[in-house]
C-alpha positions as CSV (number, residue, x, y, z in Angstrom):
1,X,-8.9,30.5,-35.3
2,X,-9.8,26.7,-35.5
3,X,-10.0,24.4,-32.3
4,X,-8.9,20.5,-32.9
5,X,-9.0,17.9,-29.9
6,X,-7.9,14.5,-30.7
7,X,-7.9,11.5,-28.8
8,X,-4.9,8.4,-28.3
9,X,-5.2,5.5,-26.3
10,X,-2.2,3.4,-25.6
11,X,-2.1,0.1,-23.3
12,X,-3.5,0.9,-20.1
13,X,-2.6,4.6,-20.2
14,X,-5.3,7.1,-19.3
15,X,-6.8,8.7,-22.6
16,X,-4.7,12.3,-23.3
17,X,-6.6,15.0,-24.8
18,X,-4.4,17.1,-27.0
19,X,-5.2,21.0,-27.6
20,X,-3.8,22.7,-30.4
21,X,-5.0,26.4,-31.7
22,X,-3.6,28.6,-34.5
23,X,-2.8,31.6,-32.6
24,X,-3.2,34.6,-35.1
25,X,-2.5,37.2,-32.3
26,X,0.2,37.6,-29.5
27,X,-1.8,39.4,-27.2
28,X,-4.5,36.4,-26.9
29,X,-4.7,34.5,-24.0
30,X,-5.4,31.0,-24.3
31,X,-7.8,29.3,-21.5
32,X,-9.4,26.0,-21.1
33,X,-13.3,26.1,-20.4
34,X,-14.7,23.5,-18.7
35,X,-18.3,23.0,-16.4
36,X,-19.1,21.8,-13.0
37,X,-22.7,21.3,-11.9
38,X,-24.0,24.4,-13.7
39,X,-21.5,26.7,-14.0
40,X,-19.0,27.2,-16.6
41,X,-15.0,28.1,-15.4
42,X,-12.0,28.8,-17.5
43,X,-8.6,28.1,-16.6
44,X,-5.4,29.4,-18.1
45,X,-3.9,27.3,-20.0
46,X,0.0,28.0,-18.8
47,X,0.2,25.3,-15.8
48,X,-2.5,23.1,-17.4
49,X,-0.5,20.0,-18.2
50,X,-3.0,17.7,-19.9
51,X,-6.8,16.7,-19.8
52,X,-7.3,12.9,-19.5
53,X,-10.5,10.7,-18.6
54,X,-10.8,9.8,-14.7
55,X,-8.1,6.8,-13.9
56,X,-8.8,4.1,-10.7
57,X,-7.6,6.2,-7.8
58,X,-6.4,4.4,-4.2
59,X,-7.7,6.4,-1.5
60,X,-5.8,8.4,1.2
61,X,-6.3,8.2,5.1
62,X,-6.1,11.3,6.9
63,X,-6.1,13.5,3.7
64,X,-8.8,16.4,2.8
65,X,-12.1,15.2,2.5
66,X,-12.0,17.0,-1.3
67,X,-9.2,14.4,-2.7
68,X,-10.5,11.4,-4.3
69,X,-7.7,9.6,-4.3
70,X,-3.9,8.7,-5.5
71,X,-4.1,7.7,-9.2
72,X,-0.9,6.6,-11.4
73,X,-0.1,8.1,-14.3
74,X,2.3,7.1,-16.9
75,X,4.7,5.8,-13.4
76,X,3.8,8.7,-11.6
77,X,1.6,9.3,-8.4
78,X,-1.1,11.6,-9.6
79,X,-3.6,13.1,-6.7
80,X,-7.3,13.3,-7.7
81,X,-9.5,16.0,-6.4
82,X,-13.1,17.0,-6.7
83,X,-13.9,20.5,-7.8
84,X,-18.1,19.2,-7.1
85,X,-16.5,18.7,-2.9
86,X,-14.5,21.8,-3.2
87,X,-17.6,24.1,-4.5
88,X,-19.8,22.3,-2.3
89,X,-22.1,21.2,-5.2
90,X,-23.7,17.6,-4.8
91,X,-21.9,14.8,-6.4
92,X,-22.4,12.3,-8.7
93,X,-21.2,9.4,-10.6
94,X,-19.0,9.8,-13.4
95,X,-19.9,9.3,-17.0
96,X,-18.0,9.4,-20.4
97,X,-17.9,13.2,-20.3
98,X,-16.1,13.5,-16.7
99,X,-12.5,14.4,-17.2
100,X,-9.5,15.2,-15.1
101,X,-7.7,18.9,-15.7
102,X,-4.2,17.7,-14.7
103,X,-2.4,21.4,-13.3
104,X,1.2,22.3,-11.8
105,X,1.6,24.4,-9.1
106,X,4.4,23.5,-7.1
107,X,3.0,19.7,-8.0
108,X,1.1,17.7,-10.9
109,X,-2.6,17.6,-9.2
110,X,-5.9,16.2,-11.0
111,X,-9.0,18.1,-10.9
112,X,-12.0,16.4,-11.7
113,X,-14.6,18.3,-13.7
114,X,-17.9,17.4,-14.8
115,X,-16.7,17.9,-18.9
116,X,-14.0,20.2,-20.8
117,X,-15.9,22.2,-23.1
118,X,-13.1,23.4,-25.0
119,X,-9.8,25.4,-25.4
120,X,-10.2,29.1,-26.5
121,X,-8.2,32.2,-27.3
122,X,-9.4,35.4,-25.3
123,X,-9.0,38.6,-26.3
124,X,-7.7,41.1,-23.0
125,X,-10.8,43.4,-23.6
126,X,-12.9,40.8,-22.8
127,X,-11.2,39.7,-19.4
128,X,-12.8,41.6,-16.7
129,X,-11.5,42.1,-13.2
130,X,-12.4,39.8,-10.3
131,X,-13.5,42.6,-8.0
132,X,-17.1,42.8,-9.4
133,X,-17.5,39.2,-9.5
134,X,-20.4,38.0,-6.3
135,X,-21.1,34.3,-8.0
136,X,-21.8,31.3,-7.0
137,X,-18.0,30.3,-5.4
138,X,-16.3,32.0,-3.1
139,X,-14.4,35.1,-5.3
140,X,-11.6,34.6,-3.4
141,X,-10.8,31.7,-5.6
142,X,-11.3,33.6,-9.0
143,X,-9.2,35.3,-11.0
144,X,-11.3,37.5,-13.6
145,X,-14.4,37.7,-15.6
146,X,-14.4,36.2,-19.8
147,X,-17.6,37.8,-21.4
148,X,-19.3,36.7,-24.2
149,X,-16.6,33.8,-24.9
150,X,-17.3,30.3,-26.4
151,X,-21.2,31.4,-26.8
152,X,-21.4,31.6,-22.8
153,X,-22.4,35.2,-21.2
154,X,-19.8,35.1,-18.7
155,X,-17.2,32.7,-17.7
156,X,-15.4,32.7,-14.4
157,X,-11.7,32.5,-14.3
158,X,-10.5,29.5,-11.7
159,X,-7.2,31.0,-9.9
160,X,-5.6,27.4,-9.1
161,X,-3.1,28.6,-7.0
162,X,-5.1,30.6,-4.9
163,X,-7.4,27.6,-4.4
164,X,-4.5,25.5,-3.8
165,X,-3.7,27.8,-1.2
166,X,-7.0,27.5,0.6
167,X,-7.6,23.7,0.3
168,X,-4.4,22.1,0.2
169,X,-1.8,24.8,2.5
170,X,1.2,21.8,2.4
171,X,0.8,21.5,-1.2
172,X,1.2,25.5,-1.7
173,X,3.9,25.7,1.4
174,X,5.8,22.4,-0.8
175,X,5.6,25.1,-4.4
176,X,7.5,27.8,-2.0
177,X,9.8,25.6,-0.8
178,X,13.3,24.7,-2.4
179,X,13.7,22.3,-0.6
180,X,10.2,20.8,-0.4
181,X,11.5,17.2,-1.5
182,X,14.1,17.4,1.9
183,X,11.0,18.0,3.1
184,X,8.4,15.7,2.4
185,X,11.3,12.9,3.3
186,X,11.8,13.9,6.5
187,X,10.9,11.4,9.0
188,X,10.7,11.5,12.8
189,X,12.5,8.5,14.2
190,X,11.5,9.1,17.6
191,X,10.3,5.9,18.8
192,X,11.1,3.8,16.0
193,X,13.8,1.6,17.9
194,X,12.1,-1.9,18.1
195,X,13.0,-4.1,21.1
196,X,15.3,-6.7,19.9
197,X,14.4,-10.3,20.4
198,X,15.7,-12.2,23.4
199,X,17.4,-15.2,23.7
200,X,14.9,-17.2,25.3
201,X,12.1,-16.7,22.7
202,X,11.5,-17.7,18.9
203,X,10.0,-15.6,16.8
204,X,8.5,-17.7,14.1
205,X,5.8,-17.0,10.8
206,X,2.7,-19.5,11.4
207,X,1.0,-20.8,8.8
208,X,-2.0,-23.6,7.9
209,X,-2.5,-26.4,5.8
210,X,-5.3,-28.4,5.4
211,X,-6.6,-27.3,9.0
212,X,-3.2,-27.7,10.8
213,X,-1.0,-24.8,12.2
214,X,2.6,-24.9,11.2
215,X,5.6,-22.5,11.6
216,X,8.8,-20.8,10.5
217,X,11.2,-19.1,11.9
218,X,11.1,-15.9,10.6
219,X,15.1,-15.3,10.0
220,X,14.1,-18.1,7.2
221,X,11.8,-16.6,5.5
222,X,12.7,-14.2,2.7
223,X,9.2,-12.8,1.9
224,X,6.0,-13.9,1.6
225,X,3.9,-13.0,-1.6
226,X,0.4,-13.7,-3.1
227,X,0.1,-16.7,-5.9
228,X,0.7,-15.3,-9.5
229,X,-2.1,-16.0,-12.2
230,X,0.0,-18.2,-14.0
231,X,2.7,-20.8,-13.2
232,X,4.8,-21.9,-15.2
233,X,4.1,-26.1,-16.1
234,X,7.7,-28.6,-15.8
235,X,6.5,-31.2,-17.2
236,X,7.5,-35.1,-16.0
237,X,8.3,-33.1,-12.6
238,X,6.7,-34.7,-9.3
239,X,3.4,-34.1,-8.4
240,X,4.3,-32.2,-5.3
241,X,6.0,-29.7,-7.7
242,X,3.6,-27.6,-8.9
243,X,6.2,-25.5,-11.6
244,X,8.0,-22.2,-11.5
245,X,7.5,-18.5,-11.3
246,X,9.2,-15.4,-12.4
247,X,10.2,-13.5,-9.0
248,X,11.7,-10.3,-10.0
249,X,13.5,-11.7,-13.4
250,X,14.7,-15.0,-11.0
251,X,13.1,-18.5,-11.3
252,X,11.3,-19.6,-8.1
253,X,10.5,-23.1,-7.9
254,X,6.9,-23.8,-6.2
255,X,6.2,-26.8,-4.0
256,X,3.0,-27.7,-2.3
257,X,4.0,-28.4,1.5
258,X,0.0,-30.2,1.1
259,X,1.5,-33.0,-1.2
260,X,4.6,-32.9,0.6
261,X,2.3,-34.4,4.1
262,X,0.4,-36.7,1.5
263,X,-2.7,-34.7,2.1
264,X,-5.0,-34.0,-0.6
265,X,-4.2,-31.3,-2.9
266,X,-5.9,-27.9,-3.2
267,X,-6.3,-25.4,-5.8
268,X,-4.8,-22.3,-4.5
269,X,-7.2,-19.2,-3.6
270,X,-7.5,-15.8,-2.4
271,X,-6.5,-16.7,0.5
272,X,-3.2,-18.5,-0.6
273,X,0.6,-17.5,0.1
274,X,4.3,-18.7,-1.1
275,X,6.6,-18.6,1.7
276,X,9.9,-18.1,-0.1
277,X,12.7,-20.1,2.2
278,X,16.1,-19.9,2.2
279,X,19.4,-21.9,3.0
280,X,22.3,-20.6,1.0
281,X,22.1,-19.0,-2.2
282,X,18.7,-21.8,-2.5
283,X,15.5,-20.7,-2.7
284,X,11.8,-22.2,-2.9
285,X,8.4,-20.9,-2.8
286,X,6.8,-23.2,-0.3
287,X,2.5,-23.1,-1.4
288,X,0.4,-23.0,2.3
289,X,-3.4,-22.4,2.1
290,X,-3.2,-19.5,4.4
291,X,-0.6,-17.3,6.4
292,X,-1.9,-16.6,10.0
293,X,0.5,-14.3,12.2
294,X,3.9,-13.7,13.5
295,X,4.8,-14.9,16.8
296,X,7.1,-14.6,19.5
297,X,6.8,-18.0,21.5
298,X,9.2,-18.6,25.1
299,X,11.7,-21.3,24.6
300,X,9.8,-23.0,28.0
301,X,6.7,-23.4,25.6
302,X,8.9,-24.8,22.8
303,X,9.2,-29.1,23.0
304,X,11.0,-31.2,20.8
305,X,9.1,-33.7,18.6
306,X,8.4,-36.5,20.9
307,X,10.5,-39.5,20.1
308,X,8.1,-42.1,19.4
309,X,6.6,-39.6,16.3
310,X,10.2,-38.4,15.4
311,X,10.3,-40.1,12.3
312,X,13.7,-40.5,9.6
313,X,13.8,-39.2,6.0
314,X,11.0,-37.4,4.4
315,X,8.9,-36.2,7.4
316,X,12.1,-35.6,9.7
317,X,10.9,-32.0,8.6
318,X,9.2,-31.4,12.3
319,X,11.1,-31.0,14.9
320,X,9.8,-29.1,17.5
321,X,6.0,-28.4,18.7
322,X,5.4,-24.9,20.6
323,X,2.5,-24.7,23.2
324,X,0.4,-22.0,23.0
325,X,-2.9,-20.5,24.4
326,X,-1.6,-23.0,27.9
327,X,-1.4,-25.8,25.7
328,X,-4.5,-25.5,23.9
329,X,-2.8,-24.8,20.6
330,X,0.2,-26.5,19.2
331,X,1.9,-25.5,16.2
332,X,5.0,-27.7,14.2
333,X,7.8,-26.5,13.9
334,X,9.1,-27.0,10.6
335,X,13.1,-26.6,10.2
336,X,14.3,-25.2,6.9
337,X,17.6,-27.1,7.0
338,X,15.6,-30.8,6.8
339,X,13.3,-29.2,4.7
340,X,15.7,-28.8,2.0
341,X,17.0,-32.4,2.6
342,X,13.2,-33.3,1.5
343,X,12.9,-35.2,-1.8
344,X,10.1,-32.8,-2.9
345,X,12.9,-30.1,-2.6
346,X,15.7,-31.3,-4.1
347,X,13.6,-32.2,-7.1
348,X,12.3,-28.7,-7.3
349,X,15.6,-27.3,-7.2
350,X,16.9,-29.7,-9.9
351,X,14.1,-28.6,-11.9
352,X,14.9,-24.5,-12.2
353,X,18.3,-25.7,-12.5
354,X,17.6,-27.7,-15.9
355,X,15.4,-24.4,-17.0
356,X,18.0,-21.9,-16.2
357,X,20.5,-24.5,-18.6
358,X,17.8,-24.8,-21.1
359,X,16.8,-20.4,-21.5
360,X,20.7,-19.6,-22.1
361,X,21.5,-18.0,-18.7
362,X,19.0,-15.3,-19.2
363,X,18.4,-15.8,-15.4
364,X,21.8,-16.3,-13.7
365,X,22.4,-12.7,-13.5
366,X,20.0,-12.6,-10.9
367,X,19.9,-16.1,-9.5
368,X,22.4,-16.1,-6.8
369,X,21.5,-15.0,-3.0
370,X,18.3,-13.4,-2.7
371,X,19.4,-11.3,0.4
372,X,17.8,-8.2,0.9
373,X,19.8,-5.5,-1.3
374,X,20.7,-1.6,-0.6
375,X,18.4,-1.6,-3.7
376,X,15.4,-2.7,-1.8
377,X,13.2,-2.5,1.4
378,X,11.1,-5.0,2.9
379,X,7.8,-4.1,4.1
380,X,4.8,-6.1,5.8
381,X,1.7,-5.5,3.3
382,X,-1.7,-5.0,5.1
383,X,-4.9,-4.2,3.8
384,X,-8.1,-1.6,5.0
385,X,-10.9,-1.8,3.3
386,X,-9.8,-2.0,-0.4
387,X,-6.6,-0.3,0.1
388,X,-3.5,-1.8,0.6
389,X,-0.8,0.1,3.2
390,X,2.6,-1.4,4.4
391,X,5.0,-0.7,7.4
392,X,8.9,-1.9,7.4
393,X,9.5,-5.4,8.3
394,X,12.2,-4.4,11.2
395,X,9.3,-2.0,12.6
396,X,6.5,-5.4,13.1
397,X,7.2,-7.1,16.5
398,X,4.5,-10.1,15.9
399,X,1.4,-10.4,14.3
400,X,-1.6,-12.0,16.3
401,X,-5.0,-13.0,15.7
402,X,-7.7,-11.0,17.2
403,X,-9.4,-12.7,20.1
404,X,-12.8,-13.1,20.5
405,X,-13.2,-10.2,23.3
406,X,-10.8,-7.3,24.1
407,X,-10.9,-6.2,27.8
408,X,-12.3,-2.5,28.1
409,X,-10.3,-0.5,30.8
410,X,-12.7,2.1,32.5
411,X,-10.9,5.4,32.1
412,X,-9.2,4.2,28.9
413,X,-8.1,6.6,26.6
414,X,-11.0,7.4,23.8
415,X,-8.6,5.8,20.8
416,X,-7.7,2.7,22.9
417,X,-9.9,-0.2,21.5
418,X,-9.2,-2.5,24.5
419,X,-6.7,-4.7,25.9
420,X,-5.4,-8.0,25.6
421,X,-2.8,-10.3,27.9
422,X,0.0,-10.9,25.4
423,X,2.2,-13.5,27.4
424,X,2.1,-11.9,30.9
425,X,1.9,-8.6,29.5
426,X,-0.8,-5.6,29.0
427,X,-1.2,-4.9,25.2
428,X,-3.2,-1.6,23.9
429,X,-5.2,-2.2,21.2
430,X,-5.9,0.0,18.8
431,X,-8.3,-0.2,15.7
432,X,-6.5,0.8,12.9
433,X,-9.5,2.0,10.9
434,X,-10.6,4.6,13.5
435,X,-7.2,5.7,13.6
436,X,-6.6,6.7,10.0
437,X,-10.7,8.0,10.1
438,X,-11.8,4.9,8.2
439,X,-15.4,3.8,9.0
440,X,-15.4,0.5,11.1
441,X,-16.7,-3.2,10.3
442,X,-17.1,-6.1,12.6
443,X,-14.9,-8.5,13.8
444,X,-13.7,-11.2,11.6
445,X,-11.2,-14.0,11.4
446,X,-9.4,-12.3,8.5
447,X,-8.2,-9.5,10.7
448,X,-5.1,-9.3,12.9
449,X,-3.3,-7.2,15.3
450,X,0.1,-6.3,14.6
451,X,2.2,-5.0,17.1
452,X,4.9,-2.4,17.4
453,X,7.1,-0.9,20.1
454,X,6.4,2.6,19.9
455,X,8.1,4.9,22.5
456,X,8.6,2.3,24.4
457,X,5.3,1.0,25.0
458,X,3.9,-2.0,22.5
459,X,0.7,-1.2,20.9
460,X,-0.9,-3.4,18.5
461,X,-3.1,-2.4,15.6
462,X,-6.2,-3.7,14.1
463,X,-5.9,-4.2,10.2
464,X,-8.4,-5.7,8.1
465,X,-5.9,-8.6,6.7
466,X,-2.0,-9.3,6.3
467,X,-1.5,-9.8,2.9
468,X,2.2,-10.1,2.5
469,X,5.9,-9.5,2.9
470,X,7.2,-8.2,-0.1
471,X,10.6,-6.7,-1.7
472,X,9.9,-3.7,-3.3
473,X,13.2,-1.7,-5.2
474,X,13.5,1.4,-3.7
475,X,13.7,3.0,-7.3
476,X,9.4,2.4,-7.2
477,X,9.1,4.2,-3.7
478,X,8.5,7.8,-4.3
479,X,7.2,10.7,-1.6
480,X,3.9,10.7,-1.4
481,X,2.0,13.9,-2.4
482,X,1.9,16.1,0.4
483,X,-2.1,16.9,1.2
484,X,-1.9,17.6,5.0
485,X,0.2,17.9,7.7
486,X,-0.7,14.8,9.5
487,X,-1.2,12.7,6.5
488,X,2.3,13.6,5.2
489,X,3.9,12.6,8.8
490,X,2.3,9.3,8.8
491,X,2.3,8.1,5.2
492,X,5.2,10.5,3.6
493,X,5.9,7.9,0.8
494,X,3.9,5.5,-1.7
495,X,5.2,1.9,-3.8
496,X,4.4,2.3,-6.6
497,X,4.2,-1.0,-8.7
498,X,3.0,0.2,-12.1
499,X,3.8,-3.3,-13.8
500,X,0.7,-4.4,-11.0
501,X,-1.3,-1.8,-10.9
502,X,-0.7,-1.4,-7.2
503,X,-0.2,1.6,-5.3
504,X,0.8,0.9,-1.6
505,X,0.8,3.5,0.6
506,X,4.0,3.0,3.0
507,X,3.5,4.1,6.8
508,X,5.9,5.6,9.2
509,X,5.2,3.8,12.4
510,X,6.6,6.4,14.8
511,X,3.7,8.7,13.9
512,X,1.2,6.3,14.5
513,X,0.7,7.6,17.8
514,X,1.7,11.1,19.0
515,X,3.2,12.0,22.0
516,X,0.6,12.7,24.2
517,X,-1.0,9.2,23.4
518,X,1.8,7.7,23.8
519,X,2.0,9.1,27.7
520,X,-1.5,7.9,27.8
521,X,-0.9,4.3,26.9
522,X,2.1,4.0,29.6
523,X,0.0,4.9,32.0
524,X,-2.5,2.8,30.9
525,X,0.3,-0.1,30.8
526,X,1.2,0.4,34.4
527,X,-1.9,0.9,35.9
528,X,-3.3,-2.9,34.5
């Protein structure tokens, strides 16, 4: 009996380990041997998929403390769990031996071990019964007894689904259930009807440039995505056309609304955003050195541009100026339809329209309306800590900047960061960390609170950042791996973008707060 393990790397791919044995007898049982800390385990080999080294994994909220993370593998979301957590044994950093045993039951899940030592065939008279087994795990979770295999004394047989069973119940309750995928997509929409914007108020996307606040309104704006690493040069174009981009297989022509004000240009940063704007089937990717918030601003606070700056032609762009913070702030209002009248636009559009001439139409299949499709949902990106999670766009009401103190309620309930006057009314705030058991960090002016109507009651949100708005074709969303009942509720589904190496972990905002909380946060809301 020989043993051979080879090794292939391709792209990006996690390395595979391949297993093959000449098998001279049909009686013998094939298992996988691998160790953690000191001990030696076997596994069978039947729902042992493959071995591969330990990918970058995204980490869950909410989800056992044992799970590492969501990793993606070959397009597929692949959980990551720690045998060292589940056994209780100290951890440690990985090294070139660490390794992955990818198993089925009921779902693909990654254990982590400390090294594969190799694949064997057992003979049945050595494979003892688990009943006079006492070691160093829990016997519960073993299956038998190899003795005197691979040059080890003894050899304890992992039973994967019983430790399935034990550490992950929704995982084992999803392999009994036919209809576990019904399942997992199941959503509560209790709560999830968002109060519709009135007439009297604007609801707009702010923005800065070179130091100034700008704004949008938000039925304008398509999405709103990070720069791309590389942009695509026009030459003899105008300086306040910076090129074009690729925006799912569609040329986007970039402008930079900086040159457009005659201010002085800026290389782009993390901290840079296109707004993609509309009119028509038109669309341009408008450079600003930052996105703030989203806000809903009264009419009554909303002036037109005083007459004696009103100004013709190429800065007709601003026409209205909203007052905020009782006149302490004022943002422009820029209007889209005089924005496309701009010079800067037109030759931006002429521009991707002597490209898509000069690459023989291999982008007019998919240059017309950029609408939102059947084919694709628009989410709000935000990011905690290094992870990135979103929430559907219809589900934000505004986003707002933190203020510099929230006011603590006595009696408030324990999850209730403070409160804030939003426009007249009481707003619950809520840090988003502590809700999804993250550890906290100070305040910062990266952070903001975005605010949904939940139940009936608005509660906004502490989030690290808003990233983004972003398109994302429903054929990349996939159900998330079902670790726990709460986790499943709140983030039942995952993006993931494999071309980006992104994983974004999509929220349902009705379970952001359960019922109980919710009864708490009305009362709070009438009693302020």
């Amino acid at each position: 009996m020989t043993t051979e393990t080879v090794e292939h790397r391709s792209n990006n791919a996690p390395v595979v380990e391949h297993s093959a044995i000449d098998i001279q007898e049909s009686d013998i049982r094939q298992f996988v041997t691998f160790i953690v800390g000191d001990e030696v385990f076997a596994v069978d080999m039947a729902p042992v998929q493959e071995i591969i080294r330990v990918p970058d994994v995204v980490r869950v909220p909410l989800a056992p403390h044992t799970l590492e993370g969501l990793a993606n593998l070959r397009g597929k979301v692949l959980p990551i769990i720690s045998l060292r957590r589940i056994f209780g044994f100290e951890e440690r950093e990985y090294d070139d031996s660490t390794r992955a045993v990818v198993i089925d039951q009921g779902q693909p899940l990654g254990f982590v071990v400390d090294k594969v030592s190799s694949v064997v065939g057992v003979e049945p008279a050595k494979i003892e019964d688990v009943e006079s087994i006492r070691g160093t795990i829990d016997s519960d979770l073993l299956s038998g007894l190899l003795k005197n295999v691979g040059g080890h004394h003894m050899i304890m047989v992992m039973d994967f689904a019983k430790l399935i069973e034990k550490e992950f119940a929704d995982i084992a309750a999803l392999s009994r259930s036919s209809g576990g995928d019904n399942l997992l997509r199941a959503k509560n929409k209790e709560g999830a009807n968002e109060e519709e914007a009135t007439s009297d108020e604007l609801q707009l996307v702010s923005f800065a440039v070179a130091g100034q606040e700008y704004a949008i309104s938000i039925e304008d704006v398509q999405e709103i995505v990070q720069m791309p690493e590389h942009v695509i040069q026009v030459p003899h174009s105008e300086a306040h056309v910076l090129g074009v981009m690729t925006l799912r297989n569609r040329l986007l022509p970039l402008v930079s609304l900086r040159r457009m004000f005659g201010l002085s240009p800026q290389d782009a940063n993390e901290h840079s955003r296109i707004v993609v704007v509309a009119l028509g089937s038109a669309s341009v990717g408008v450079v600003m050195d930052s996105v703030n918030e989203v806000l809903r601003v009264a009419k009554v606070h909303v002036d037109n541009m005083p007459g004696l700056l009103a100004r013709e032609g190429d800065l007709s762009d601003i026409t209205e100026i909203c007052r905020l913070d009782e006149g302490k702030r004022l943002v422009s209002i820029i209007s889209v339809g005089n924005l496309f009248r701009h010079s800067a636009i037109k030759e931006a559009l002429y521009t991707v329209d002597n490209l898509r001439k000069d690459t023989s139409g291999q982008f007019s299949d998919h240059a017309e309306n950029d609408e939102i499709t059947e084919d694709e949902e628009q989410v709000v990106v935000f990011r905690l800590d290094k992870e990135e999670f979103g929430v559907p766009i219809e589900s934000v009401q505004e986003i707002v900047r933190v203020p510099d103190q929230l006011t603590h309620v006595p009696k408030a309930p324990a999850f209730v960061e403070g409160v804030i006057n939003l426009r007249g009314a009481v707003l619950p705030v809520i840090d988003q960390r502590l809700r999804l058991g993250l550890t906290t960090t100070p305040r910062n002016d990266r952070q903001r609170i975005m605010v949904f109507l939940l139940g009936g009651v608005r509660t906004g949100f502490i989030v690290d950042s808003v990233t983004e708005v972003l398109k994302i074709p429903k054929v990349d969303i996939e159900s998330a791996p079902h670790l726990s009942g709460e986790q499943a509720k709140l983030i039942g589904r995952v993006a993931n973008l494999e071309k980006q190496k992104r994983i974004i972990q999509l929220i349902e905002p009705s379970q952001l707060i359960e019922s109980l909380e919710l009864k708490s946060l009305a009362e709070l809301e009438s009693s302020t």
